[in-house]
N, CA, C and O atoms as a GROMACS GRO file, in nm:
protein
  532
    1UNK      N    1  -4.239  -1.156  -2.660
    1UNK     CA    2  -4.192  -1.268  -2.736
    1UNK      C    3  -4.040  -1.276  -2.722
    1UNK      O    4  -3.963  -1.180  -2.728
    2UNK      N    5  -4.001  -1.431  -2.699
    2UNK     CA    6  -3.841  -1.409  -2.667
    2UNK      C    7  -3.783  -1.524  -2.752
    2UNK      O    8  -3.829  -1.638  -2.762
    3UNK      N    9  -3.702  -1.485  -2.794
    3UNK     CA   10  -3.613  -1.586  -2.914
    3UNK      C   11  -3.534  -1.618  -2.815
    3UNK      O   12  -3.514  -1.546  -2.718
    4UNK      N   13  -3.479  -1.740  -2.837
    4UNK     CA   14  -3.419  -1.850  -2.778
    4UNK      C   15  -3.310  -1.880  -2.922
    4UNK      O   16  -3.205  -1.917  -2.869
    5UNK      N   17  -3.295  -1.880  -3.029
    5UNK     CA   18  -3.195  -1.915  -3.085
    5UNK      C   19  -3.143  -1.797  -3.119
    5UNK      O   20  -3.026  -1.805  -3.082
    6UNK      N   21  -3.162  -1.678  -3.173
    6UNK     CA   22  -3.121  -1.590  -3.284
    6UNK      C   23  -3.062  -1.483  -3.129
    6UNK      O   24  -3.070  -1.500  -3.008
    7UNK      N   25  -3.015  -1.392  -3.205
    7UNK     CA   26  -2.981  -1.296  -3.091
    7UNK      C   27  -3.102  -1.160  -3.124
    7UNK      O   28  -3.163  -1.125  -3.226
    8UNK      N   29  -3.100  -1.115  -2.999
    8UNK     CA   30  -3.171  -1.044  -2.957
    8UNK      C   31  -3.145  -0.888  -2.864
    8UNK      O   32  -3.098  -0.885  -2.750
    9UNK      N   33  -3.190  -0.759  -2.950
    9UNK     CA   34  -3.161  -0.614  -2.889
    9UNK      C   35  -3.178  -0.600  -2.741
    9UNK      O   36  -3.118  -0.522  -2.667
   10UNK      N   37  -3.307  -0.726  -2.696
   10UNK     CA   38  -3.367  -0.722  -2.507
   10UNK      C   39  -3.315  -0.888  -2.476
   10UNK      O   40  -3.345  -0.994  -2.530
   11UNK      N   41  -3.230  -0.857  -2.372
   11UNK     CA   42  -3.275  -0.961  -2.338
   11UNK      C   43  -3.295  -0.992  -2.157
   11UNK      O   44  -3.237  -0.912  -2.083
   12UNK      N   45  -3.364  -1.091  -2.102
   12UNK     CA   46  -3.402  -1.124  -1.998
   12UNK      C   47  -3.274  -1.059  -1.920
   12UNK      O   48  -3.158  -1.044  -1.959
   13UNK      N   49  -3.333  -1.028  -1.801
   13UNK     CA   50  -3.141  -1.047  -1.686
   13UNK      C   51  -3.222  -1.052  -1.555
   13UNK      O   52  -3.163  -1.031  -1.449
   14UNK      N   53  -3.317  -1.071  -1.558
   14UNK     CA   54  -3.356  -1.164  -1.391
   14UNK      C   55  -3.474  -1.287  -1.398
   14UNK      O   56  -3.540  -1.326  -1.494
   15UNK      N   57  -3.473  -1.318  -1.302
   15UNK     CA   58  -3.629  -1.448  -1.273
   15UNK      C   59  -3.740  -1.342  -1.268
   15UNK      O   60  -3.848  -1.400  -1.272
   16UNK      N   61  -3.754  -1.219  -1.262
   16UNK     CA   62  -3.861  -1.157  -1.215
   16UNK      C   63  -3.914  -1.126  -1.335
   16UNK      O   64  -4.027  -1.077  -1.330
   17UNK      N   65  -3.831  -1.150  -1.521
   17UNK     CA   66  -3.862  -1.090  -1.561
   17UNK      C   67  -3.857  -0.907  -1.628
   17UNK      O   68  -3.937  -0.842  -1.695
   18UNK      N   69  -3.747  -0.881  -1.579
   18UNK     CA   70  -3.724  -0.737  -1.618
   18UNK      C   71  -3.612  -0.767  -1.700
   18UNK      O   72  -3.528  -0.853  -1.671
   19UNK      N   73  -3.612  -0.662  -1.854
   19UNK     CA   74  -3.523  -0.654  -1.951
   19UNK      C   75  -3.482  -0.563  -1.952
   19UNK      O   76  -3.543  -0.467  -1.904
   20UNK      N   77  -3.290  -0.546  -2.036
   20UNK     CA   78  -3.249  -0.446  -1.970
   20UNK      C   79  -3.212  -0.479  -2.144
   20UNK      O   80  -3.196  -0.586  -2.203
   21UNK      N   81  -3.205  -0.293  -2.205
   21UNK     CA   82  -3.164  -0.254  -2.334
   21UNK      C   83  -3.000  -0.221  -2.375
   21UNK      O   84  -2.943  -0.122  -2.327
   22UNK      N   85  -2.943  -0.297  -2.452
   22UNK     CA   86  -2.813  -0.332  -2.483
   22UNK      C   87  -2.785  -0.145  -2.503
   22UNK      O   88  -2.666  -0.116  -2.490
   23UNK      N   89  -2.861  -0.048  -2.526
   23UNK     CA   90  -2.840   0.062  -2.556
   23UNK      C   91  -2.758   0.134  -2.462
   23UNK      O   92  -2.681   0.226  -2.489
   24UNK      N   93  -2.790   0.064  -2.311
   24UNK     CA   94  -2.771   0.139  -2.177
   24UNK      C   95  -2.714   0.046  -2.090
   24UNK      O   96  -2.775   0.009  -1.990
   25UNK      N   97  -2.603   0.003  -2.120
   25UNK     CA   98  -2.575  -0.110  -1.993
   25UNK      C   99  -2.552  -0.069  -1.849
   25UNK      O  100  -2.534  -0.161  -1.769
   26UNK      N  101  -2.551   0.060  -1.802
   26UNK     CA  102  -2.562   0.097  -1.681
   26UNK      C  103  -2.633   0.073  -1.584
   26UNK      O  104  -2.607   0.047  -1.467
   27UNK      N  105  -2.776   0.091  -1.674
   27UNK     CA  106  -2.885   0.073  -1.570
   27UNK      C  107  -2.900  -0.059  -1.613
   27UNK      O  108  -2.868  -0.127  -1.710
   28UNK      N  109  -2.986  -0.078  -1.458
   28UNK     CA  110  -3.035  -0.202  -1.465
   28UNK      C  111  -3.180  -0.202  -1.408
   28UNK      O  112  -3.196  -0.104  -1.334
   29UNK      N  113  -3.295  -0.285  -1.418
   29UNK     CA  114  -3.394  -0.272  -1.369
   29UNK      C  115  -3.424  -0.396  -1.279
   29UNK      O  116  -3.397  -0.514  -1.299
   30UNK      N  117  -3.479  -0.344  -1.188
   30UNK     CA  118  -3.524  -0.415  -1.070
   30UNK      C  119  -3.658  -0.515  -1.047
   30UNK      O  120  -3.734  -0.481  -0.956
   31UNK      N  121  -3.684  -0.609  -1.108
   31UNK     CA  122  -3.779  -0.632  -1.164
   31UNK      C  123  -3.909  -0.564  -1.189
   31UNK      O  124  -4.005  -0.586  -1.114
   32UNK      N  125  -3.920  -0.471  -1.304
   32UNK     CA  126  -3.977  -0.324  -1.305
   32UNK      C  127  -3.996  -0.219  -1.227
   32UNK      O  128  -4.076  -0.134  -1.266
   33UNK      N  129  -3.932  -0.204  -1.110
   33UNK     CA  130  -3.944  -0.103  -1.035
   33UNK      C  131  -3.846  -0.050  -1.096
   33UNK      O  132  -3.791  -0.114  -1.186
   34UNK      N  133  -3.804   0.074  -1.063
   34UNK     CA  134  -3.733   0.218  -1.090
   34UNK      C  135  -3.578   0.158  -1.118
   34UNK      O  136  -3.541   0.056  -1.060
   35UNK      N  137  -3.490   0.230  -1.214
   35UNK     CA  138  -3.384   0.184  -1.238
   35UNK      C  139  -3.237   0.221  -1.147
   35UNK      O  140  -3.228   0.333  -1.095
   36UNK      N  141  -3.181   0.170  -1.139
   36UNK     CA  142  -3.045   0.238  -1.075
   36UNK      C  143  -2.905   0.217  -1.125
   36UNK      O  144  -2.862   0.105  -1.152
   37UNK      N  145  -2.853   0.298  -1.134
   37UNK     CA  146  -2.704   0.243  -1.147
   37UNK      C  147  -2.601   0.139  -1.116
   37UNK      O  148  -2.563   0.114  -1.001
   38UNK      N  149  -2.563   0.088  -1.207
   38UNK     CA  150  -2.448  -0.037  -1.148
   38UNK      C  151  -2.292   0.032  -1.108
   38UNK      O  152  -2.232   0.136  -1.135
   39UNK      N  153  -2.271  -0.064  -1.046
   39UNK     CA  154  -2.161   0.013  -0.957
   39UNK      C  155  -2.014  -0.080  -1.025
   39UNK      O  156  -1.966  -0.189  -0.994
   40UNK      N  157  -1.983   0.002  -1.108
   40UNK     CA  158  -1.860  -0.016  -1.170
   40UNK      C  159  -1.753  -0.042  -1.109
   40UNK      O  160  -1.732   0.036  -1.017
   41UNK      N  161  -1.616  -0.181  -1.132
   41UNK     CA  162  -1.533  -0.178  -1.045
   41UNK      C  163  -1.365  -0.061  -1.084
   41UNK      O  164  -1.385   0.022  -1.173
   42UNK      N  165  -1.294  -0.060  -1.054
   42UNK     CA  166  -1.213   0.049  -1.104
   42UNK      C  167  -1.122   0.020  -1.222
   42UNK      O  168  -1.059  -0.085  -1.216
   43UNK      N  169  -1.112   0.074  -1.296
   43UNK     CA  170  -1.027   0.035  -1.406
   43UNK      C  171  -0.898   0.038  -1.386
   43UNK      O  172  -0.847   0.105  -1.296
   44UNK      N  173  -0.802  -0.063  -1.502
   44UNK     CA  174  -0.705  -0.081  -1.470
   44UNK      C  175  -0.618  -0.004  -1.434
   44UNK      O  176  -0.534  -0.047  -1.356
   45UNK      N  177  -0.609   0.189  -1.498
   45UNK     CA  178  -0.510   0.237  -1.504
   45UNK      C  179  -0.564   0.350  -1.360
   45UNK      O  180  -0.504   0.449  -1.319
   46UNK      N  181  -0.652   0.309  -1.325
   46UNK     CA  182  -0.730   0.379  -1.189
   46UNK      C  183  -0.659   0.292  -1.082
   46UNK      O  184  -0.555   0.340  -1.036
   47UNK      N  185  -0.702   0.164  -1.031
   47UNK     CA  186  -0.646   0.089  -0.994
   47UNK      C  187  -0.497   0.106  -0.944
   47UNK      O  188  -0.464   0.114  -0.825
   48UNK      N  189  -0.419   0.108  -1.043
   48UNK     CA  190  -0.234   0.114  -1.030
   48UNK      C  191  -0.247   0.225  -0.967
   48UNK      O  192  -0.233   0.218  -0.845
   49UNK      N  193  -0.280   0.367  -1.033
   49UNK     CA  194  -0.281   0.498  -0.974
   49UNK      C  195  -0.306   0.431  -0.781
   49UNK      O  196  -0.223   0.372  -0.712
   50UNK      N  197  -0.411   0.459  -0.754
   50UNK     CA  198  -0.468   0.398  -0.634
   50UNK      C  199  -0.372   0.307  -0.574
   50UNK      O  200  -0.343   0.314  -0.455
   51UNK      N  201  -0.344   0.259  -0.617
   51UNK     CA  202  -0.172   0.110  -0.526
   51UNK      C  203  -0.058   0.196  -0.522
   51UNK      O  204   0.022   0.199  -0.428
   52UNK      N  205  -0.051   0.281  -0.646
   52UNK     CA  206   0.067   0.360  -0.629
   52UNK      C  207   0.099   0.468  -0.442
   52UNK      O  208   0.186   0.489  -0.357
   53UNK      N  209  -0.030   0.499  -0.472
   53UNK     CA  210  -0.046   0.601  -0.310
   53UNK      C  211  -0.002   0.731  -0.337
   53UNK      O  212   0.020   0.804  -0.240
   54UNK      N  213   0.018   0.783  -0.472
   54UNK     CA  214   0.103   0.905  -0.502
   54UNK      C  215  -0.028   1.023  -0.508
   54UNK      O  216  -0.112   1.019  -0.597
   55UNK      N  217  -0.027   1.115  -0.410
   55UNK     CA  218  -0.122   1.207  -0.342
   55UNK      C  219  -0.115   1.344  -0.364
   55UNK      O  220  -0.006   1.397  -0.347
   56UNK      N  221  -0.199   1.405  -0.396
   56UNK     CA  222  -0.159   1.553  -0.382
   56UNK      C  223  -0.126   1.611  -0.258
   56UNK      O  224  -0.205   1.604  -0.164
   57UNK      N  225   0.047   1.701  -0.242
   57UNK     CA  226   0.055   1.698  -0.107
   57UNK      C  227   0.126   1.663  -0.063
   57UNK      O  228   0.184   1.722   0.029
   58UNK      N  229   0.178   1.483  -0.135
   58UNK     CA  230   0.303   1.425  -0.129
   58UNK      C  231   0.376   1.447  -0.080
   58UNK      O  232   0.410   1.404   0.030
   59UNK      N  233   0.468   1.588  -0.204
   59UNK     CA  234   0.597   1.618  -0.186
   59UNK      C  235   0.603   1.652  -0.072
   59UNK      O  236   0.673   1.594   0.011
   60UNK      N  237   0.517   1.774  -0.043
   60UNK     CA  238   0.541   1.837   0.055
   60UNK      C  239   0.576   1.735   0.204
   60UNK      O  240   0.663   1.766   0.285
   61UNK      N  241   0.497   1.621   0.215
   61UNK     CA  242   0.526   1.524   0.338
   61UNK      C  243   0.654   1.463   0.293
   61UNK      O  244   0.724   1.457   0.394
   62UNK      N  245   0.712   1.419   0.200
   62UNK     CA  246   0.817   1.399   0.145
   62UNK      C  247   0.958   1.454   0.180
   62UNK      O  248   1.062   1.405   0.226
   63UNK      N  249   0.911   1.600   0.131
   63UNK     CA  250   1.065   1.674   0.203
   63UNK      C  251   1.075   1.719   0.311
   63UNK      O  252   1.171   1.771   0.368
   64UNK      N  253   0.914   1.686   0.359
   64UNK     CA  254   0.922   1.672   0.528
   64UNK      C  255   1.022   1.575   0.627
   64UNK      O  256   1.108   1.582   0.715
   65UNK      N  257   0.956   1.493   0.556
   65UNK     CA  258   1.077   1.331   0.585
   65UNK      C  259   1.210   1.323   0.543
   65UNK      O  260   1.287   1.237   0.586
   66UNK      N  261   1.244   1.418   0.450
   66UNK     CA  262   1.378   1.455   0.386
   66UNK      C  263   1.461   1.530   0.469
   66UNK      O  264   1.583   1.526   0.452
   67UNK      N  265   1.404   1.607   0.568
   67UNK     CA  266   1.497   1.734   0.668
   67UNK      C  267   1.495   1.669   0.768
   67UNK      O  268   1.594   1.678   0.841
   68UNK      N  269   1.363   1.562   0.817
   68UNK     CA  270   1.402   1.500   0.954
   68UNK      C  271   1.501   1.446   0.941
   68UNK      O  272   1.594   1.488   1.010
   69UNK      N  273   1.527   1.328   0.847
   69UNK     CA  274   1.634   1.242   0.821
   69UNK      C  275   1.782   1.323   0.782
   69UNK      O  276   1.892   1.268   0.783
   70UNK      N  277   1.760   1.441   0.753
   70UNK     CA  278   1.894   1.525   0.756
   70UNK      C  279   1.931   1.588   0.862
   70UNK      O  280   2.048   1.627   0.873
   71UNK      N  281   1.837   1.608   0.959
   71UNK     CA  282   1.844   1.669   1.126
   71UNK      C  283   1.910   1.557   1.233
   71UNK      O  284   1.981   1.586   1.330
   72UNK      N  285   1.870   1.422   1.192
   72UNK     CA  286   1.894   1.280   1.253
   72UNK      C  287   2.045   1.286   1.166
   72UNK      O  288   2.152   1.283   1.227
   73UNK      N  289   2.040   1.293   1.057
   73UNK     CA  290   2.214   1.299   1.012
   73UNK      C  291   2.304   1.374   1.085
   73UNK      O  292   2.396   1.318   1.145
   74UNK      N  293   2.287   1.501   1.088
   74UNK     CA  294   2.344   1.606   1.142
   74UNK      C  295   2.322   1.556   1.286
   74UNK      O  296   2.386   1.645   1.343
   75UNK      N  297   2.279   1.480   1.383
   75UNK     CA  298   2.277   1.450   1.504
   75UNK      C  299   2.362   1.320   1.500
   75UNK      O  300   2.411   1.294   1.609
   76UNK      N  301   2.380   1.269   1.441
   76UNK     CA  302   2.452   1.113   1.415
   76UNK      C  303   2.595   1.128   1.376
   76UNK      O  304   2.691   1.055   1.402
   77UNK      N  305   2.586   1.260   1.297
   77UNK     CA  306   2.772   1.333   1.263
   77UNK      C  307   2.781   1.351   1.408
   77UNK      O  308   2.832   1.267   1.481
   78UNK      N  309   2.724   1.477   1.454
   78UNK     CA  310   2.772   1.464   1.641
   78UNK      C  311   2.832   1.428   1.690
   78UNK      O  312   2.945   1.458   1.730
   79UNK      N  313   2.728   1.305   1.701
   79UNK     CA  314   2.756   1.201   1.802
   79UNK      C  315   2.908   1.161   1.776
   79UNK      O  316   2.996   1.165   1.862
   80UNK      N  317   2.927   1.115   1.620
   80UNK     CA  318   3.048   1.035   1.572
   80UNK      C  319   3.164   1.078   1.595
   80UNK      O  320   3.267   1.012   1.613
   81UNK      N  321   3.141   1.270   1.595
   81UNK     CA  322   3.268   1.353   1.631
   81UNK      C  323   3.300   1.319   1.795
   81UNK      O  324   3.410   1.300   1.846
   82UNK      N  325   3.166   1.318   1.859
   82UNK     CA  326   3.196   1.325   1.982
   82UNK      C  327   3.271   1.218   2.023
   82UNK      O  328   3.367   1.235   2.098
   83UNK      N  329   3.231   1.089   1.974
   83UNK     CA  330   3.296   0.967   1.983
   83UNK      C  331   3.417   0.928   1.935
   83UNK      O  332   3.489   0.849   1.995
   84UNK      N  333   3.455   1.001   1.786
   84UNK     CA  334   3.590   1.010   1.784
   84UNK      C  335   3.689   1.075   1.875
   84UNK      O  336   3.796   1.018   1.895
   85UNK      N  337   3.658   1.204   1.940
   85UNK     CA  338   3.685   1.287   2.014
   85UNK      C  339   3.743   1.177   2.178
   85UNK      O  340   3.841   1.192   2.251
   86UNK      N  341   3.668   1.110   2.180
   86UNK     CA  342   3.652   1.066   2.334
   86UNK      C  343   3.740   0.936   2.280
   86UNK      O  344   3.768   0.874   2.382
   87UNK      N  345   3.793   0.870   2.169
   87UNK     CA  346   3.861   0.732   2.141
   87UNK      C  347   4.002   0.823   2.139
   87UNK      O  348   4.108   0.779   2.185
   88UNK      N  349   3.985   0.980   2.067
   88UNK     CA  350   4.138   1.035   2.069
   88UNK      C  351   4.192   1.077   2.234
   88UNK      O  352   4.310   1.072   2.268
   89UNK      N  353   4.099   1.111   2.308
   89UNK     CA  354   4.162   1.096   2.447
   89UNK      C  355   4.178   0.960   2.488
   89UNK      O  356   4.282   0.942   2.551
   90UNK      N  357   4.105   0.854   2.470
   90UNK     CA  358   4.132   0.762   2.544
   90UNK      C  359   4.319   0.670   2.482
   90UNK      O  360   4.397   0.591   2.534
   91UNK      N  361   4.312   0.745   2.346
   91UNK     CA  362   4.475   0.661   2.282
   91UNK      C  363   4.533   0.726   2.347
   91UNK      O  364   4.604   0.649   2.413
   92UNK      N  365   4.569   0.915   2.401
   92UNK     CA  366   4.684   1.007   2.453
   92UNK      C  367   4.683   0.902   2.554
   92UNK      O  368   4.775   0.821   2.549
   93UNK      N  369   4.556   0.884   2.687
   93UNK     CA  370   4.594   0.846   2.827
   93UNK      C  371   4.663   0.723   2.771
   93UNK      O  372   4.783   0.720   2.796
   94UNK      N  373   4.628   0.650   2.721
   94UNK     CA  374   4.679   0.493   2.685
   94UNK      C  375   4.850   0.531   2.644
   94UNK      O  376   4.922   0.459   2.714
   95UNK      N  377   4.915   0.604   2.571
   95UNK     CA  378   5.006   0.643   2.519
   95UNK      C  379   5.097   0.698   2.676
   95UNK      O  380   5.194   0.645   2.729
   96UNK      N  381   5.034   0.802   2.712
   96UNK     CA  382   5.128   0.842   2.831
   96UNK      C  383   5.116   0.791   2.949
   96UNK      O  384   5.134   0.853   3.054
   97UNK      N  385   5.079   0.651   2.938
   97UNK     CA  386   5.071   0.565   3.051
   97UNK      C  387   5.207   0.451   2.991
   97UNK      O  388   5.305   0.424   3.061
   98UNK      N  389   5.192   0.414   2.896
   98UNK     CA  390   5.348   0.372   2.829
   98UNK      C  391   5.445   0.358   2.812
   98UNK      O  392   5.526   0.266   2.814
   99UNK      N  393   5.437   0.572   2.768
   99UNK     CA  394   5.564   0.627   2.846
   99UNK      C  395   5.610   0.682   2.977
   99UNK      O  396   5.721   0.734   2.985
  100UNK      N  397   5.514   0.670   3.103
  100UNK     CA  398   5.568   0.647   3.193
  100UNK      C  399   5.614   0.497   3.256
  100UNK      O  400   5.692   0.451   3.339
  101UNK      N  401   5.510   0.452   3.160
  101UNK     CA  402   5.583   0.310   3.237
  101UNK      C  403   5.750   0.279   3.186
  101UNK      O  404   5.839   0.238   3.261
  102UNK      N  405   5.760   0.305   3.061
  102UNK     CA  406   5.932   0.347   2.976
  102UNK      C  407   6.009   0.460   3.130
  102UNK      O  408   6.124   0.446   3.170
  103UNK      N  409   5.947   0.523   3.165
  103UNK     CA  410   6.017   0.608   3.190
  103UNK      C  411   6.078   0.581   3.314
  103UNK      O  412   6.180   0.636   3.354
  104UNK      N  413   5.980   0.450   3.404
  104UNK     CA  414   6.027   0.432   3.488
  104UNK      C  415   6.110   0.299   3.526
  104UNK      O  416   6.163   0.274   3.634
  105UNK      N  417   6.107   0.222   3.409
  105UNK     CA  418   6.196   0.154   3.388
  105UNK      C  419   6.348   0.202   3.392
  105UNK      O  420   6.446   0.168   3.459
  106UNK      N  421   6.321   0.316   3.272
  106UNK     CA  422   6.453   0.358   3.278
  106UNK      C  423   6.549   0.438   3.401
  106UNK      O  424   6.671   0.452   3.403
  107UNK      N  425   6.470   0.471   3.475
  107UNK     CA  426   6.478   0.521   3.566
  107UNK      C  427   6.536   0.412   3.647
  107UNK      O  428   6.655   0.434   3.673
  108UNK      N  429   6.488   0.295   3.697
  108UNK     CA  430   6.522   0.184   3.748
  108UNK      C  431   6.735   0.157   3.706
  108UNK      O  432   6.842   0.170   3.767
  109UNK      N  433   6.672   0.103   3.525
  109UNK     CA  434   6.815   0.101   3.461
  109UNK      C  435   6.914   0.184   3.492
  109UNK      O  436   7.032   0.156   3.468
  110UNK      N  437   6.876   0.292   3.548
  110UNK     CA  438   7.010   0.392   3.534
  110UNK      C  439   7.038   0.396   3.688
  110UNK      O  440   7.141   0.452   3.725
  111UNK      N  441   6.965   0.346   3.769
  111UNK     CA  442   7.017   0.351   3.901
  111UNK      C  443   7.079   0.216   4.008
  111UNK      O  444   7.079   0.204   4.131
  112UNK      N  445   7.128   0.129   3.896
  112UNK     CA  446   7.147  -0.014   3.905
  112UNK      C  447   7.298   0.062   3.878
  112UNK      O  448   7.326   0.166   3.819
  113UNK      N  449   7.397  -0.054   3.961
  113UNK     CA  450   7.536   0.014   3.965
  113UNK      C  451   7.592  -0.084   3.820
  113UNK      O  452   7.659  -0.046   3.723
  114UNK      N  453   7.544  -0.196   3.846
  114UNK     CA  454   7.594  -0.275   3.738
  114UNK      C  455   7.498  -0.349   3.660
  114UNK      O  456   7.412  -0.415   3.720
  115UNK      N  457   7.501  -0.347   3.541
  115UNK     CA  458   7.401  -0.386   3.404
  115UNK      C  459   7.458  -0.474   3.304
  115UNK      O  460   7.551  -0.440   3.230
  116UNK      N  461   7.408  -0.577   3.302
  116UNK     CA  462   7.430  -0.696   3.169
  116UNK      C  463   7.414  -0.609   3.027
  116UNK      O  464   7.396  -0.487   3.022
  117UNK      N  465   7.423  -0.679   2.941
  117UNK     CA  466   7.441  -0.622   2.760
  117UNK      C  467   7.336  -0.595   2.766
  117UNK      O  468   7.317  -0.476   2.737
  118UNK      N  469   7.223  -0.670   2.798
  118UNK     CA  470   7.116  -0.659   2.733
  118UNK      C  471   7.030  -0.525   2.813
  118UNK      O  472   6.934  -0.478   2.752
  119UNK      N  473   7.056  -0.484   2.907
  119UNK     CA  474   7.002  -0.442   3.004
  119UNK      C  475   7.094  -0.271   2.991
  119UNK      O  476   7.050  -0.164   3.033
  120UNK      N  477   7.226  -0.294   2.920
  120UNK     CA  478   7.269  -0.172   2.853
  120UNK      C  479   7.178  -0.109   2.729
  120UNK      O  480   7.132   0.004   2.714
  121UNK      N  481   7.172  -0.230   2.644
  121UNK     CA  482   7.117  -0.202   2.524
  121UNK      C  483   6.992  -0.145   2.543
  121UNK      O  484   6.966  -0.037   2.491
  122UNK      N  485   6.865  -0.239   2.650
  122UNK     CA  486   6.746  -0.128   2.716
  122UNK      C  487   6.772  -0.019   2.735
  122UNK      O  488   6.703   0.076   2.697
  123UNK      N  489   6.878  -0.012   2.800
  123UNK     CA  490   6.895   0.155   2.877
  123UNK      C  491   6.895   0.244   2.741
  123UNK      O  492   6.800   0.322   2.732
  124UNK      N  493   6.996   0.243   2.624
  124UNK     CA  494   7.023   0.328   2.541
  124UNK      C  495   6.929   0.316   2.456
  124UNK      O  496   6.930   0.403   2.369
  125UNK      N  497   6.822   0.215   2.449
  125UNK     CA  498   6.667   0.267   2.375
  125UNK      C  499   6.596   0.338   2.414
  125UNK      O  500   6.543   0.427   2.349
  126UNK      N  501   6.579   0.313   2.535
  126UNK     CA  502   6.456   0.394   2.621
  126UNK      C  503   6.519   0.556   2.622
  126UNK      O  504   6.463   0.666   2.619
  127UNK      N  505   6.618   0.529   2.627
  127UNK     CA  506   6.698   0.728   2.639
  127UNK      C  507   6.638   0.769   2.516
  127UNK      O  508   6.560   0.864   2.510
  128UNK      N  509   6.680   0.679   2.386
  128UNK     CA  510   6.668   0.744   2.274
  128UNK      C  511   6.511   0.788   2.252
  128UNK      O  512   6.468   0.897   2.214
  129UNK      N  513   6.431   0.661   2.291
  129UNK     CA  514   6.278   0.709   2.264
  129UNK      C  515   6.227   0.831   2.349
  129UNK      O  516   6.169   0.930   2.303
  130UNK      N  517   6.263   0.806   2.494
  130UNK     CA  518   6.232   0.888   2.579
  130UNK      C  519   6.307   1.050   2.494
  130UNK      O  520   6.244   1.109   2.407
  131UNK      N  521   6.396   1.080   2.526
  131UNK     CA  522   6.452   1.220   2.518
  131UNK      C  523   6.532   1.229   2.367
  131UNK      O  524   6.568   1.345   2.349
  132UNK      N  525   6.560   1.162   2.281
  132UNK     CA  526   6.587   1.155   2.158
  132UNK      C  527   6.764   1.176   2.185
  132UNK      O  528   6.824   1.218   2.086
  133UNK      N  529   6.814   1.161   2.258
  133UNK     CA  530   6.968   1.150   2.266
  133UNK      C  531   7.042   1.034   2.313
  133UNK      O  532   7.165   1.035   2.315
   0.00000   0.00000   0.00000
């Protein structure tokens, strides 16, 4: 007998006819054949856990990734020394290419019998930079 207005402890949950008891909402029956479990979806605070990805084990891959990236540091300082290293030779050659070119100017200047002002005034810079006298 099935009430249609009032509420009710059984009620219908297929066309076949099989009732399932508010006592046990797990199972479910198959239109009277044998019962089985419903397959629950994950709860909310299961869920987040699960999106999060946070694993037993973790850390350990963690500070795995922590020493590579400090091994790649320590290879990237290197490099940077090496590269500073190789910009400080390339300023000396740049520098004593300068002062030879000064040097041979002056060299020029001082072997000229006669020199304009301005060409004095060169001469007594280049001495001073060159040899400081």
């Amino acid at each position: 007998m099935v009430f249609s207005g009032g509420s009710s402890k059984r009620t219908k949950i297929d066309e076949h006819g099989g009732y399932s008891s508010s006592s046990n909402p797990e199972m479910q029956s198959n239109g009277g054949e044998h019962n089985e479990p419903l397959v629950r979806p994950l709860g909310i605070k299961a869920a987040k856990r699960k999106g999060k990805g946070v694993a037993k084990g973790s850390t350990d891959e963690i500070s795995r990734e922590i020493s590579e990236m400090n091994k790649s540091d320590a290879e990237q300082m290197n490099m940077m020394q090496q590269y500073l290293r190789l910009k400080e030779k390339e300023l000396e050659v740049k520098l004593e290419k300068e002062r030879t070119k000064k040097y041979n100017l002056l060299i020029q200047l001082i072997s000229r019998d006669s020199l304009s002002e301005t060409e004095q005034l060169l001469r007594d810079k280049l001495q001073l930079e060159l040899f400081g006298s």
